[in-house]
N, C-alpha and C positions, 0 to 999 in steps of 0.2 A: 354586591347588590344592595344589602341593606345600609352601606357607608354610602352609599350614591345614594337612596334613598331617604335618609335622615340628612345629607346636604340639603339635596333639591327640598325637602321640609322645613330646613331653617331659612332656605334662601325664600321662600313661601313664606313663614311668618314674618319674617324681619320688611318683604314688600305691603305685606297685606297691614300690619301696624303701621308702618309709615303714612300710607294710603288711606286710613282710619283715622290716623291722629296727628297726623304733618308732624310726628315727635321731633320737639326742637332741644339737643341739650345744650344745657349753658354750663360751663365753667368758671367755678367764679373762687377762686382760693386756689386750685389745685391742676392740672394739665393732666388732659390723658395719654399718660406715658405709661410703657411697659413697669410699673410698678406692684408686687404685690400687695392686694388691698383686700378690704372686706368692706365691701359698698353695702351703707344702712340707711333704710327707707322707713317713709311714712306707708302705713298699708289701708288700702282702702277698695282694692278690687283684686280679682283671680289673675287680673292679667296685668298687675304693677310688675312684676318680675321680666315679663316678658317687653315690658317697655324700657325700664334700663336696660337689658340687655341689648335689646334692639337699638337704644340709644349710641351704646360704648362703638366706637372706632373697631373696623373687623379684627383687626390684630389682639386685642383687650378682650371682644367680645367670647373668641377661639379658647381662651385660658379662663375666663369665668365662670362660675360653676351657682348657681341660685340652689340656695337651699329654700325647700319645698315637704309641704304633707304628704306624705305616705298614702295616709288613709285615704286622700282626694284624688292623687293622681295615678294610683293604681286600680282604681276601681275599673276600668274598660282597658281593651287590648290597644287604642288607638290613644287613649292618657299615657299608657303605662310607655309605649313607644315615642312617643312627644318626649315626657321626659327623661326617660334613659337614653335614648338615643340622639335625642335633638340638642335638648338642654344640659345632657348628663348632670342632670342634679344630684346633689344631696338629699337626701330623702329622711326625714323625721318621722319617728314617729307623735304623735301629737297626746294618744292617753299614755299617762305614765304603768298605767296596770300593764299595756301589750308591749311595754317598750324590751328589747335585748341588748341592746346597745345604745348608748350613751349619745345625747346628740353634740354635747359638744366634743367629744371624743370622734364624733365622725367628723364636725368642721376642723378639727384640729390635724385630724387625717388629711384632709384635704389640700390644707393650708400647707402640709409636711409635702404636699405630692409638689406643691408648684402651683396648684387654683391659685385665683380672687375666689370671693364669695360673693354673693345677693342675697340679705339676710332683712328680715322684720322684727325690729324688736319688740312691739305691742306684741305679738304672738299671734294674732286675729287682726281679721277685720275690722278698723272703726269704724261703725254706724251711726257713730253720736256728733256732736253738737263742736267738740272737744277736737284740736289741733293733732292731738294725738291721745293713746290712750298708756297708762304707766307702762313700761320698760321692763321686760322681764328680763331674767338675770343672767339668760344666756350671752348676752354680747360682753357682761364682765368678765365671766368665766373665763370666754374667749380672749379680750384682752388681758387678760391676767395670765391664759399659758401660750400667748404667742405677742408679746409687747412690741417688738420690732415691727409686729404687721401695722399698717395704716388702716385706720377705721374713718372711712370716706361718708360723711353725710349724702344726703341723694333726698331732694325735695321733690315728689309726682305731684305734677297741679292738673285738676280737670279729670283724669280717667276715670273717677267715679261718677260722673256726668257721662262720660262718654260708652260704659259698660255697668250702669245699677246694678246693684244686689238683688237676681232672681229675674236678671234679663238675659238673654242669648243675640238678639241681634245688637250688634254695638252702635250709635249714633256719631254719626263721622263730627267731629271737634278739635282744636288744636290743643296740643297737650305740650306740658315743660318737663322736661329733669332737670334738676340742679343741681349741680356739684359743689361743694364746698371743700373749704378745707378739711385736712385732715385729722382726727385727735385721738391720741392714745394715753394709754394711762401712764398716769403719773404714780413715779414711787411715793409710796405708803397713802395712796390715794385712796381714802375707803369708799365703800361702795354705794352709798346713796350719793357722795359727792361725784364721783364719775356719771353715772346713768343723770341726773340732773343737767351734767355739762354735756352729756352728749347729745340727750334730748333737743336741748337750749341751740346747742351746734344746728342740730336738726329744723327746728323751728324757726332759725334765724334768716334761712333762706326761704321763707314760706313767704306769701304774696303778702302785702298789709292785707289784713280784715278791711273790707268795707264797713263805713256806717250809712246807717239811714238817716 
């Protein structure tokens, strides 16, 4: 009952986002093929995660696993069932005092079982002005003890228009993912020169800025 339940849940978000946001994704470097990946995104609302995924082909979507806060979506009984059961996320914890386990040691778990991932490397939300905000150091880490996996850029255009920070009802608008190619690290690549390329990777597929 509750596997038929958490279905009929995903088959409910992935309708109600479509229906929300006409999500359109594009591929532009890379095909969605049964690949192991780790799709990295710009972050800028509670529910980007939920948009890639809704994006990816159902086959992709089945084996993808979003890594997510602890502390946010455990809070209520109807969070905590969304994402263990719907999403089967990853689960971080986000202060380093309450942490027990290791979060790249849990992506790395995962990556070991057979997942993709859906990972943010700003670590938060950006608020600001700024395309994005610096790169924390988890996504090295990770390419650094799983090199073979593909680290998929993923451009969200719009879902912050379409769900603001400290809104609940969402404003129906058309939204992008974009996929780009692939990048992993390179031998003896040190680590400001990676997270700069993959940023850049990331950034490259964003809309031009408009000027006035």
């Amino acid at each position: 009952m509750k596997d038929l339940a958490a279905r009929l849940a995903a088959l409910f978000v992935v309708m109600v986002a479509r229906f929300v946001t006409a999500v359109r994704a594009i591929w532009r470097g890379v095909e969605p093929v049964p690949e192991q990946r780790v799709y990295y995104a710009n972050h800028c609302s509670n529910g980007d995660f939920v948009l890639i995924w809704t994006a990816l082909p159902p086959a992709l979507r089945r084996l993808t696993r979003p890594v997510a806060a602890g502390d946010y979506w455990l809070r209520s009984p109807l969070r905590r069932f969304m994402i263990r059961k719907v999403f089967n996320a990853v689960l971080i914890e986000r202060n380093p005092e309450l942490r027990v386990e290791d979060p790249v040691g849990l992506m790395v778990g995962a990556l070991d079982e057979g997942a993709s991932l859906i990972l943010f490397p700003e670590g938060t939300r950006n608020t600001t002005d700024a395309r994005l905000l610096p790169f924390k150091l988890g996504i090295y880490h990770l390419a650094q003890a799983r090199p073979d996996v593909a680290l998929v850029p993923v451009w969200i255009e719009n879902l912050n228009r379409v769900l603001p920070k400290g809104e609940v009802v969402p404003v129906p608008l058309i939204c992008t993912v974009t996929f780009g190619a692939a990048v992993r690290l390179a031998e003896d690549e040190e680590k400001p020169a990676f997270l700069a390329r993959a940023a850049q990777a990331l950034t490259d597929l964003a809309p031009a800025e408009r000027t006035s």
